[in-house]
N, C-alpha and C positions, 0 to 999 in steps of 0.2 A: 513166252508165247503161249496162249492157252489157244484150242482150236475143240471144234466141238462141229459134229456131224448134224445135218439139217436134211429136208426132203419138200417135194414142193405140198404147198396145201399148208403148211404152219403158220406163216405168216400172219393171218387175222385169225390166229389161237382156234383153227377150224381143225375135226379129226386131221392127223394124216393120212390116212388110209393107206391106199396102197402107195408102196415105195415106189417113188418115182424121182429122179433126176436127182440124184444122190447129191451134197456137195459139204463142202465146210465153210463154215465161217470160223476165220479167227483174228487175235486180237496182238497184236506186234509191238513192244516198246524196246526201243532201240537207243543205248547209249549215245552221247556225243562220240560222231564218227565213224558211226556203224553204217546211217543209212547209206551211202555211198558204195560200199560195199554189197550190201543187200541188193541195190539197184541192178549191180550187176549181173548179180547171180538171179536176181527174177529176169532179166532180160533174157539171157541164158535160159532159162526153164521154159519163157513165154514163146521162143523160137521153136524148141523144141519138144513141144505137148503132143502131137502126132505121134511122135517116133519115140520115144525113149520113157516117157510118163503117161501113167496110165489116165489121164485127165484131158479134158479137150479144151481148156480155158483157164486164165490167172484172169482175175480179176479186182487191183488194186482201188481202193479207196481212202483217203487221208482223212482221217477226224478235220476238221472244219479249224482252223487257227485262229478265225474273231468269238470273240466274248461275247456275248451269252452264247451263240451257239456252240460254241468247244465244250460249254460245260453241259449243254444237253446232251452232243451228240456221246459223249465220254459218262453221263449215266444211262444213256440208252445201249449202246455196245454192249453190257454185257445180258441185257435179257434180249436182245436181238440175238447176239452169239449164240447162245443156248437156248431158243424158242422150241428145236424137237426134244429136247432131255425130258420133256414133262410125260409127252405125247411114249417116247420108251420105255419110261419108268412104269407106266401100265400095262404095255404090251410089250416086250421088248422084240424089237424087230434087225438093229445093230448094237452088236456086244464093242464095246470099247466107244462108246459116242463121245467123249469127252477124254481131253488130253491137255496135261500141263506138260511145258519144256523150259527150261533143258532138264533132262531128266539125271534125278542122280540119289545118292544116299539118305538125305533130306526128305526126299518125296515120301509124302502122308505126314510128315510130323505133327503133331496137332489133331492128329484126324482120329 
């Protein structure tokens, strides 16, 4: 899962200015047999966003499954994901914007 911090105003590559309505976008690929599992644990989370999670909303979206659109919507995902990394990297305004998982010994290799 990579997940990457966003704020309103980036969207059409305008300043962000002031932070406003925090949230993440990220990006999920899931084994055969996993979604089902997942499903429930977002249900679980989407029940209780009030009370126990610091968030007031999930909000799920499926890449698109017909051809040609799978294949746009699966190269636009990741500069959608990551549209405020640009906007922080000059100002930085949140420390940690960007996050790969699962995390483990591996992480940075390459880098």
């Amino acid at each position: 899962m990579i997940a990457a911090a966003d704020v309103n105003g980036t969207r059409y590559w305008k300043s962000s200015g002031r932070i406003e309505n925090v949230h993440i976008h990220s990006i999920w690929v899931f084994a055969n047999g996993q979604r089902g599992w997942f499903r429930e644990v977002l249900h679980a989370v989407k029940k209780d966003c009030t009370y126990r999670y610091d968030f007031d909303a999930v909000d799920v979206r499926k890449v698109n499954g017909d051809l040609p659109s799978k294949e746009k919507d699966v190269k636009r995902l990741p500069s959608y994901t990551s549209k405020f990394l640009g906007f922080n990297t000059l100002d930085v305004k949140i420390a940690g914007d960007l996050a790969m998982y699962p995390l483990g010994s591996n992480q940075g290799a390459g880098s």
